[in-house]
C-alpha positions as CSV (number, residue, x, y, z in Angstrom):
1,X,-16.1,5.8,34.1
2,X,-12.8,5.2,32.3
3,X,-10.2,7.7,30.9
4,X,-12.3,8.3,27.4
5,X,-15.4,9.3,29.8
6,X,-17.2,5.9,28.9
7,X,-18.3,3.8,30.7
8,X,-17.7,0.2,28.6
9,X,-14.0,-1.0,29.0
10,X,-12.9,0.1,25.2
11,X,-13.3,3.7,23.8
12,X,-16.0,3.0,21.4
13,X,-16.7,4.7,18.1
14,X,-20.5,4.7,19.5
15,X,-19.5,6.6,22.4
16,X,-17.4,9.3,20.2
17,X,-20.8,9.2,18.2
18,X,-22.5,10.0,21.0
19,X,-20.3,12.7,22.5
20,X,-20.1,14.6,19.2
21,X,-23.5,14.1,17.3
22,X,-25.4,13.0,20.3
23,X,-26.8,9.3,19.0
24,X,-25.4,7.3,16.1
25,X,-24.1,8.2,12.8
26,X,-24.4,5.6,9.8
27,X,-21.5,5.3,7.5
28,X,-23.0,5.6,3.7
29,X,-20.2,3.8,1.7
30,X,-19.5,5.6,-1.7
31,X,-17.8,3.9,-4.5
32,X,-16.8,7.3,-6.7
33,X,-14.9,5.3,-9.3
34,X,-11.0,5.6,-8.2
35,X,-8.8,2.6,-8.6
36,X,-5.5,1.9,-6.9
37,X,-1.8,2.5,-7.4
38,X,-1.0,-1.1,-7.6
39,X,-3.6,-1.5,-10.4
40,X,-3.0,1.0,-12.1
41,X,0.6,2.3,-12.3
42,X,2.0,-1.4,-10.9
43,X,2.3,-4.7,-12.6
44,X,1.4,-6.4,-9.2
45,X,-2.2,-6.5,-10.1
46,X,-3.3,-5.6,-6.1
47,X,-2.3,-6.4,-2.7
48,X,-2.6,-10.2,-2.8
49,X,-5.3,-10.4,-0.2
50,X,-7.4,-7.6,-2.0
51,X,-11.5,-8.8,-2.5
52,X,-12.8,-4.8,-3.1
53,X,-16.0,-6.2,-4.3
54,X,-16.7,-8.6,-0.8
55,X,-17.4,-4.9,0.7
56,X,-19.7,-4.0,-1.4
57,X,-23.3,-2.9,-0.5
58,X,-26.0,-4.4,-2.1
59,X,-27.4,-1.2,-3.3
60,X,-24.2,0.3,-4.0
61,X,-22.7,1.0,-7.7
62,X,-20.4,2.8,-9.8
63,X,-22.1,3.4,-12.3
64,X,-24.4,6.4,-9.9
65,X,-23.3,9.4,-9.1
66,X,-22.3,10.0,-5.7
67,X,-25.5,11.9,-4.7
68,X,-27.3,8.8,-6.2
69,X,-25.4,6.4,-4.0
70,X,-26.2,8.3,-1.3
71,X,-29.6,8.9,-1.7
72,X,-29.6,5.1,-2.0
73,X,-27.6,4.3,0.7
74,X,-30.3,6.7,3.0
75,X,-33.0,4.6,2.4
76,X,-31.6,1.3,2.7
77,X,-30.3,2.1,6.0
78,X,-33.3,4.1,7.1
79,X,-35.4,1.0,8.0
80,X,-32.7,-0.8,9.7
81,X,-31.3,2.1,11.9
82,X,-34.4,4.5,11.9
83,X,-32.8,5.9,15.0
84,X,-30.2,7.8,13.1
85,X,-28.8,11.0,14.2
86,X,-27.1,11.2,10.5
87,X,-24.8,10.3,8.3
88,X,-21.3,9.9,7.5
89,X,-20.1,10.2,3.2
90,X,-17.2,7.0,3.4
91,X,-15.7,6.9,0.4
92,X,-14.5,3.4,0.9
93,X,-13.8,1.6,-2.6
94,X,-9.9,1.6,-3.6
95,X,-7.8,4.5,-3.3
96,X,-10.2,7.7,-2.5
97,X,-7.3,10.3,-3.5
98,X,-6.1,8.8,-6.8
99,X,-7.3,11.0,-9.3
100,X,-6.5,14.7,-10.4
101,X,-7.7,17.2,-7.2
102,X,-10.1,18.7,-9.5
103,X,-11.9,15.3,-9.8
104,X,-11.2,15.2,-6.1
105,X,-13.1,18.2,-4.9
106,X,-15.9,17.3,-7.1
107,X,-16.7,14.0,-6.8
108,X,-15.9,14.5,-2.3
109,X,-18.1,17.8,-2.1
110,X,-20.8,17.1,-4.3
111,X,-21.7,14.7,-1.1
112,X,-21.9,17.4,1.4
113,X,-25.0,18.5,-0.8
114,X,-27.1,15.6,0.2
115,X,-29.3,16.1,3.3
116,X,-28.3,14.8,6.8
117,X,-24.6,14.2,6.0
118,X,-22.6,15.0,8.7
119,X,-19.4,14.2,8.1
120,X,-16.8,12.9,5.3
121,X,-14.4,9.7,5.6
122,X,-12.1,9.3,3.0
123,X,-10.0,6.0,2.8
124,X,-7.0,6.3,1.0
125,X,-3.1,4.9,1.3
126,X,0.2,6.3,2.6
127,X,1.7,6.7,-0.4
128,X,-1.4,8.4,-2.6
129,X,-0.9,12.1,-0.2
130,X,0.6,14.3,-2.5
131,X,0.5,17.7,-1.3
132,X,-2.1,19.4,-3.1
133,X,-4.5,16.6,-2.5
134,X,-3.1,17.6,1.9
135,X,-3.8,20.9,1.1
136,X,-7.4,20.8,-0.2
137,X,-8.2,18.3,2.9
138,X,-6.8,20.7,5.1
139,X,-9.3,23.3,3.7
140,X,-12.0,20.3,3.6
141,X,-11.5,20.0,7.4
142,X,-12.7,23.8,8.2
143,X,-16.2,23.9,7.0
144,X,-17.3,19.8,7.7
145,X,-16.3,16.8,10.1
146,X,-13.6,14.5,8.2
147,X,-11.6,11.7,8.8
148,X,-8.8,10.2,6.8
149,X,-8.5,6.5,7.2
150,X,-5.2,5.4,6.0
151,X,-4.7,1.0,5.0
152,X,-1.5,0.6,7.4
153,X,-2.5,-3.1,7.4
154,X,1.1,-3.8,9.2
155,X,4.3,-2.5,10.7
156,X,6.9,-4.6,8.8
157,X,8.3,-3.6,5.5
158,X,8.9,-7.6,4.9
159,X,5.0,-8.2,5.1
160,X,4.2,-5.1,2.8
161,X,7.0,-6.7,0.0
162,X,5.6,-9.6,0.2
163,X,1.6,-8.9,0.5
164,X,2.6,-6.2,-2.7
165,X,1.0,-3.3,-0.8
166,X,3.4,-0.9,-2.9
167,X,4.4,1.1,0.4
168,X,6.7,0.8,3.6
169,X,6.8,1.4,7.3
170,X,8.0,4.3,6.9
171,X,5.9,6.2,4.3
172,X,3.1,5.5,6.6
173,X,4.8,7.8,9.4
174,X,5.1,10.2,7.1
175,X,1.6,10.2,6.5
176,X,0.1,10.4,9.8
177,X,2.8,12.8,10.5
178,X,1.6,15.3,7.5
179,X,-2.1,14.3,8.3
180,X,-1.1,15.5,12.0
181,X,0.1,19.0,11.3
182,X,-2.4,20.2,9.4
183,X,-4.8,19.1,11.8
184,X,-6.7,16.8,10.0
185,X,-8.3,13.6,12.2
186,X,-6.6,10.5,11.2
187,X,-7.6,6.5,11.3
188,X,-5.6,3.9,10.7
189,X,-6.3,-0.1,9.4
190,X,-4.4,-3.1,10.6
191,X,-5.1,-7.0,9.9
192,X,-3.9,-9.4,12.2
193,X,-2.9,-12.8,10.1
194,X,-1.1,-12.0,7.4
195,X,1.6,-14.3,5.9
196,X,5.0,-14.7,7.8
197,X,3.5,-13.1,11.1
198,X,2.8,-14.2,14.6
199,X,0.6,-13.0,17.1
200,X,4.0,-12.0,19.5
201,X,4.7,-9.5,16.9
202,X,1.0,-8.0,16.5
203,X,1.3,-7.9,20.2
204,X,4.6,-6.1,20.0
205,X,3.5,-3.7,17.5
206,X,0.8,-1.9,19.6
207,X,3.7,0.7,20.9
208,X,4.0,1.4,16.8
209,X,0.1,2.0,16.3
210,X,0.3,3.9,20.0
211,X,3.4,6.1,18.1
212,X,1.4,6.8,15.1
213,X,-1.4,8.7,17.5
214,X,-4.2,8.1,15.3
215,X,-7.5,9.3,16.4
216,X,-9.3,6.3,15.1
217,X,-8.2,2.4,14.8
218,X,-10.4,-0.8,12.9
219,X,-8.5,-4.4,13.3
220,X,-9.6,-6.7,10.8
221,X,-8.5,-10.7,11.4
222,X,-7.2,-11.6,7.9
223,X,-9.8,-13.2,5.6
224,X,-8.7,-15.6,2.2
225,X,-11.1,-14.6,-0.7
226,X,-11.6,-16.5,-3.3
227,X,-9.6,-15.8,-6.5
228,X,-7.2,-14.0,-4.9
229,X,-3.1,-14.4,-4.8
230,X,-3.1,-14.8,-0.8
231,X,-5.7,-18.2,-1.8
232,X,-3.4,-19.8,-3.4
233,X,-0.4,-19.2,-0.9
234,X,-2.5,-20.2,1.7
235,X,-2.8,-23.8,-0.4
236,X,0.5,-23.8,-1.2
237,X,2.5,-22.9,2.0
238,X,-0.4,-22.9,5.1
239,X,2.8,-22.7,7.3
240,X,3.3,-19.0,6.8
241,X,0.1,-18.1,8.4
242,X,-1.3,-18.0,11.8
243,X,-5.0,-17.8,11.8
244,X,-6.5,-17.9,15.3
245,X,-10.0,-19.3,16.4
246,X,-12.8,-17.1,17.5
247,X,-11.4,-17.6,21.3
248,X,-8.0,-17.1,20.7
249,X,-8.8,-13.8,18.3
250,X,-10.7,-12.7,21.7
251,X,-7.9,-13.7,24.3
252,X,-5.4,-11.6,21.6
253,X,-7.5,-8.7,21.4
254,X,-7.9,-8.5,25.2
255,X,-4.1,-8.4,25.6
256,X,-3.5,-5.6,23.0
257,X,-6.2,-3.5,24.4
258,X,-4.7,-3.3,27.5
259,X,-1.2,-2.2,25.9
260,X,-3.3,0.3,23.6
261,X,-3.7,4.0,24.0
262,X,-6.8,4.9,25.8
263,X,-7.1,8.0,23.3
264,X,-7.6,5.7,20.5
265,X,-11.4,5.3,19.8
266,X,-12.2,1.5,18.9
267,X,-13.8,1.5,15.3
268,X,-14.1,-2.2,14.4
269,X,-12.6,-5.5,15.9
270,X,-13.4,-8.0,12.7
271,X,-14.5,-8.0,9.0
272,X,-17.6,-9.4,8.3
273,X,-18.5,-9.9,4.6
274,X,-20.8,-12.7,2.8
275,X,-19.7,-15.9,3.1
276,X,-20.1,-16.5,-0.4
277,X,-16.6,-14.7,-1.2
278,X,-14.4,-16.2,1.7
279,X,-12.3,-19.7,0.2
280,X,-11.8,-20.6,4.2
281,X,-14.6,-20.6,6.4
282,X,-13.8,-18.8,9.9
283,X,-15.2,-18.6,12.7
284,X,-19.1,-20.3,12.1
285,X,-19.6,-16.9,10.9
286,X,-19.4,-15.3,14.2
287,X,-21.1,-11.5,14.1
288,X,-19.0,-8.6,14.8
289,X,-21.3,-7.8,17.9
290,X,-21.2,-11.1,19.5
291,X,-17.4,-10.9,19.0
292,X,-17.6,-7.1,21.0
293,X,-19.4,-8.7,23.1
294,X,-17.2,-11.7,24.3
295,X,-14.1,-9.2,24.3
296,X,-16.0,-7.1,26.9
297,X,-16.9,-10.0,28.9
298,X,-13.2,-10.9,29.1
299,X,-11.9,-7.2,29.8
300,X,-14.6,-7.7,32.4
301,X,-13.6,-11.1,33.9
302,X,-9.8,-9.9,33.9
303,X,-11.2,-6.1,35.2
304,X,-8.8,-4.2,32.8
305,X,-9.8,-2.0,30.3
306,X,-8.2,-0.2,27.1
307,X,-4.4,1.2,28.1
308,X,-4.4,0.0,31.9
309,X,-0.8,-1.7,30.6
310,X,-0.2,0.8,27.6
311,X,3.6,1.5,26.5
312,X,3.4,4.6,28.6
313,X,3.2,2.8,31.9
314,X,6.4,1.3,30.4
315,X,4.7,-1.6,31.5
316,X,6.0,-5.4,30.1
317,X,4.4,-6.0,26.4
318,X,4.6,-10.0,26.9
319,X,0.9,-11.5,27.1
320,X,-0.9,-12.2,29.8
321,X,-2.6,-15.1,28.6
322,X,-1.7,-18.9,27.5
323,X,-0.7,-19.5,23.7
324,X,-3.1,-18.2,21.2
């Protein structure tokens, strides 16, 4: 049994599942029509990496409703995972909190109508908080579970220029920090591989992800889409970037696990989308669960587990293993 009350050697989402719901809870991905600051009010065009539509269920459009989608969503899912214990609302497409509150509260509690839905996960970005839109989540958070998952992607204001993400370092403390006192359960996104960064730094940043305290974390290794700006910088200057092989991408993961807080429940490791959109093949298409499964064979083979060398054991944050 390790410090979460688990017994596998990360805190797993399926364990907090579990603990809280009693069995799994299927994420419904809504697309409620919201775009993103960088599209909108920016010239930039996106983040230079940005694919939205490689995300995108199959049954899954704009043009329904949100109880539509839902509905939709249900019955797709249903014969995969007929096991359910429920469902989580994740409003998942762009920026879930760029829009007038009124549109908001619609569009967000018109979900909590549809049958079996548990829970609400809103994905949004540092800089799209205002305080009326904190407010209303605040109230949001009394009468049903939600999450707030907030794109960090990384912890250095040099990436985020150069990657346009249209925020800094330091609006994302800010964030988790408002998010925090109002008592509203935070997650946070990170890719490992974006332009101009090494695997020491991702390494080093775990005691700034361990500082932000959020409840939840997903790690996505960088993918290049097609027809995207990060393509054609990866033609142009592949010296900028650092993309590690499926064994490597294990070893690191190991290392930051152990340097993690055990607090921190584990939502994703990888991105998995169709191969059809990706403009460099990774990996053979290695699944996310064969991927969890070689990184708890190696926590095994090494016996550590998540935060047995965490930055509060002021413990040395240089790897333990050979060159990634």
């Amino acid at each position: 049994m390790f410090p979460w009350g688990g017994e596998r050697r990360f805190n797993a989402y399926s364990h907090y599942c579990r603990t809280h719901f009693g069995g799994r809870i299927q994420k419904l991905p809504v697309d409620a029509g919201f775009s993103c600051p960088n599209r909108v009010s920016r010239t930039q065009g996106g983040c230079t990496y940005c694919a939205n539509n490689a995300f995108t269920p199959s049954y899954l459009t704009e043009n329904d409703d949100v109880t539509t989608q839902l509905e939709n969503g249900k019955r797709f899912f249903e014969k995969r995972y007929p096991s359910n214990n429920g469902y989580f609302a994740y409003f998942q497409a762009y920026t879930n909190t760029l829009a007038p509150l009124s549109v908001l509260r619609d569009k967000i509690e018109s979900s909590l109508h549809v049958s079996n839905i548990k829970g609400i996960i809103i994905s949004t970005r540092p800089d799209c908080l205002p305080d009326d839109v904190l407010d209303y989540l605040s109230e949001l958070n009394t009468h049903t579970h939600l999450t707030i998952e907030l794109g960090v992607e990384s912890f250095h204001n040099e990436t985020l220029t150069h990657i346009h993400r249209g925020h800094t370092v330091e609006c994302t403390f800010e964030s988790f920090e408002k998010l925090h006192s109002r008592n509203i359960p935070t997650g946070a996104h990170l890719i490992f591989g974006l332009p101009n960064e090494t695997p020491t730094q991702w390494l080093s940043d775990v005691q700034l992800l361990n500082l932000l305290h959020p409840q939840f974390v997903k790690f996505h290794q960088l993918q290049i889409f097609k027809n995207t700006a990060m393509q054609s910088e990866y033609h142009d200057h592949p010296e900028r970037f650092h993309p590690l092989s499926a064994d490597d991408y294990v070893q690191f993961l190991c290392d930051y696990l152990e340097r993690l807080s055990p607090e921190i429940v584990i939502e994703r490791f990888s991105a998995e989308v169709p191969p059809r959109y990706l403009a460099v093949s990774q990996w053979n298409l290695l699944r996310h669960d064969a991927l969890v499964r070689k990184v708890e064979e190696e926590l095994l083979k090494r016996e550590s587990w998540q935060g047995c060398r965490d930055a509060i054991n002021r413990v040395s944050t240089e790897p333990t293993t050979a060159n990634y």
